[in-house]
N, C-alpha and C positions, 0 to 999 in steps of 0.2 A: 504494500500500500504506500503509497506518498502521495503529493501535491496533485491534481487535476492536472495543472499547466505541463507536469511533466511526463503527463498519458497520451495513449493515443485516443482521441477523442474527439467528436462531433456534435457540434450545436445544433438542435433540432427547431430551437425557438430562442428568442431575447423577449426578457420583459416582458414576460407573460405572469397571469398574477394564478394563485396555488389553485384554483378551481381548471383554469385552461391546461396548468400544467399536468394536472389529473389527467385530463381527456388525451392530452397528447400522447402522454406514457400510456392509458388504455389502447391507444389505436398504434403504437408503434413496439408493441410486446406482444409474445405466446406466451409466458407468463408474467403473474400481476401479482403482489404481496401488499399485507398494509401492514407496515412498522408506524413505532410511535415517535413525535416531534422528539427531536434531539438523539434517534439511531444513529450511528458513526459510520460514515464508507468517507473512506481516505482519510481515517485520522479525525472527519470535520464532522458535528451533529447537523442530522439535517434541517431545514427550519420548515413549515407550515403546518394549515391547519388542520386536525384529522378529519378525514383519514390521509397518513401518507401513503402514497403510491408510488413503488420501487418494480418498474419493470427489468424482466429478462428476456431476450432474445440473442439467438445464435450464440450464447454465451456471453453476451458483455450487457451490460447496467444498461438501462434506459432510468432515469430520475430526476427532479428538478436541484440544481443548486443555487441555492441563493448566495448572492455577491453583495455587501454593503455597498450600497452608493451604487450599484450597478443593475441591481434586481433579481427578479428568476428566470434562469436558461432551464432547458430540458437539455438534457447531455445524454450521448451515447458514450460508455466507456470501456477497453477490456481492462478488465479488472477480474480476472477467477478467483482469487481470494475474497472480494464483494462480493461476487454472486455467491458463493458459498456461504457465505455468514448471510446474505439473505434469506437462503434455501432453508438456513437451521433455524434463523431466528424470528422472520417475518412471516404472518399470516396468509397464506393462501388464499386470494380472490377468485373464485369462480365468475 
């Protein structure tokens, strides 16, 4: 795990507010978990409101990160170390 900046990783959205960023991870995942405000992937808690929404696809994160001063992205990340602790930790969305 480390910093985002130093993944390989893809913006899916800017500045989107925690309801959009739901919908986006629903429609950009095969699977969906709901962790609670302040779960850690890269060291950092996540921020909004519940539920949070922590997708997986093809193996890497789909999830919103919130940036002070800057807002919330939707990010794709590889990360198998995050998707694993999501798989253990986070609630299964059907």
């Amino acid at each position: 795990m480390g910093c985002l900046e130093n993944m390989n990783y893809e913006i899916l959205a800017r500045n989107c507010s925690f309801k959009e960023a739901r919908e986006i991870i629903r429609e950009n995942s095969t699977e969906k978990y709901e962790v609670p405000p302040g779960f850690k992937l890269l060291e950092k808690p996540l921020l909004g409101i519940p539920p949070v929404l922590v997708g997986v696809k093809e193996e890497k994160l789909v999830y919103g990160y919130t940036k002070p001063c800057h807002g919330t992205f939707v990010v794709v990340v590889e990360d198998p170390e995050g998707v694993d602790h999501v798989r253990k930790n986070g609630k299964p969305v059907w």
